[in-house]
Structures are given as structure tokens and as C-alpha cells.
N, C-alpha and C positions, 0 to 999 in steps of 0.2 A: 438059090440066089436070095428069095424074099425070109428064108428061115434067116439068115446071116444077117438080114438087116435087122429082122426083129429082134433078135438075138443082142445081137451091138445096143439097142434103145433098150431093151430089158436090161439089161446091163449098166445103161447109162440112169435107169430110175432108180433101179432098186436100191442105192442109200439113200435118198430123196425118201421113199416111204418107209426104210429103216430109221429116220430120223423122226418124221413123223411119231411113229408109232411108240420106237424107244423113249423118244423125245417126252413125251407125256408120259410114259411108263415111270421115268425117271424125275419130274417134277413129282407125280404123284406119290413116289416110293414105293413104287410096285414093283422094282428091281433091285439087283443090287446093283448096277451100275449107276455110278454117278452121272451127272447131266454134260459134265464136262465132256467125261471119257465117252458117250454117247456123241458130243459133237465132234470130237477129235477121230471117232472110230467111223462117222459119217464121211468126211472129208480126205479122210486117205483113202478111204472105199473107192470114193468118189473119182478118184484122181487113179486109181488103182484097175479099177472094174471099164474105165476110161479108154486106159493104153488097153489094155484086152480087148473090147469093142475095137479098138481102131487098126491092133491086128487081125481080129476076125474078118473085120472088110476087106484087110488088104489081102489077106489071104486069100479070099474068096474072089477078090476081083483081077486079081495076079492068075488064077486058073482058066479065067475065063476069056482072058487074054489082055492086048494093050487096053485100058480104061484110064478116063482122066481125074481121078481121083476125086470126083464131087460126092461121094458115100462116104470117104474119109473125110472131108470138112465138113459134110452133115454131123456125124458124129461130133467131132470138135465141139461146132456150134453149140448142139444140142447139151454137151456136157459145158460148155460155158452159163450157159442158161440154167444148167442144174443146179451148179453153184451158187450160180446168183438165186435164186428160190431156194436151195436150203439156208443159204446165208439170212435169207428174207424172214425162214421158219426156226432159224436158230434165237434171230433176234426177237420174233413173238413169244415162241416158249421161254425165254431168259426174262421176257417182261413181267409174264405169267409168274413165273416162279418167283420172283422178287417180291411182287404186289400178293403174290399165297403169302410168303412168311411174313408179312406184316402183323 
């Protein structure tokens, strides 16, 4: 039961610290991906790794019999909120990189 849950939240972070991490790799040109494709590859992830998390719970909680889907709207939420914070760390590192090539 609780691997599912973490599972679904591991899911819902990891393009959040993909972003991060990329995110700076790609100001600094330490990759070859551009900053762009780095926030565009965040954002689908995001939305991608999302529906998967929210199957996992359903699945898991359709086994365990009737439940009222409050695991499924945790997930939701929590990937509302992810977006909203990498949108947050899109717009810092975009600042960053502007004010580098000065």
C-alpha cells in the first residue's frame, strides 16, 4: 500500500529535480540540450509521470477494495503544485540565463 503511494510522489518529483539539475546544466553549457528543450522535456514528464502516479494508486486501491479516492486527488494536487514550482524554477533559471549573457 505505502510503496504505491511513494511510488506515485517519486513520480510526481522527479521532473521537478530533472529540471533543476538539467536546468542549470543547460544555462551553464554543460549539455547539449538546450534550456528550452530541457523545460519542454520537464513539463511533459510532468504531466506524463502524473497520469502514471494516478494509475498506480488506482490500481492499487481498486485491489483493495471500495475506497473514496482521496490518494487520487493527493496525487492531483501534489502535481498541481509541481508545476506550479517548476514554473517558479523555469522562470529563475530563464532570469539567470538572460542576466549570464549580458
Amino acid at each position: 500500500m505505502y510503496y504505491t503511494v511513494f511510488l506515485s510522489l517519486l513520480l510526481t518529483i522527479l521532473p521537478v529535480v530533472f529540471q533543476i539539475i538539467y536546468g542549470m546544466k543547460a544555462i551553464n553549457k554543460n549539455t547539449s540540450l538546450s534550456f528550452g528543450l530541457v523545460c519542454l522535456l520537464s513539463l511533459v514528464s510532468e504531466f506524463i509521470l502524473t497520469f502514471l502516479g494516478f494509475i498506480i494508486t488506482s490500481e492499487s486501491s481498486s485491489t483493495r477494495g471500495p475506497r473514496d479516492g482521496m490518494g487520487n486527488l493527493s496525487i492531483i494536487i501534489l502535481s498541481f503544485l509541481a508545476v506550479i514550482v517548476m514554473l517558479v524554477i523555469m522562470g529563475i533559471q530563464f532570469y539567470i540565463s538572460k542576466n549570464k549573457n549580458r
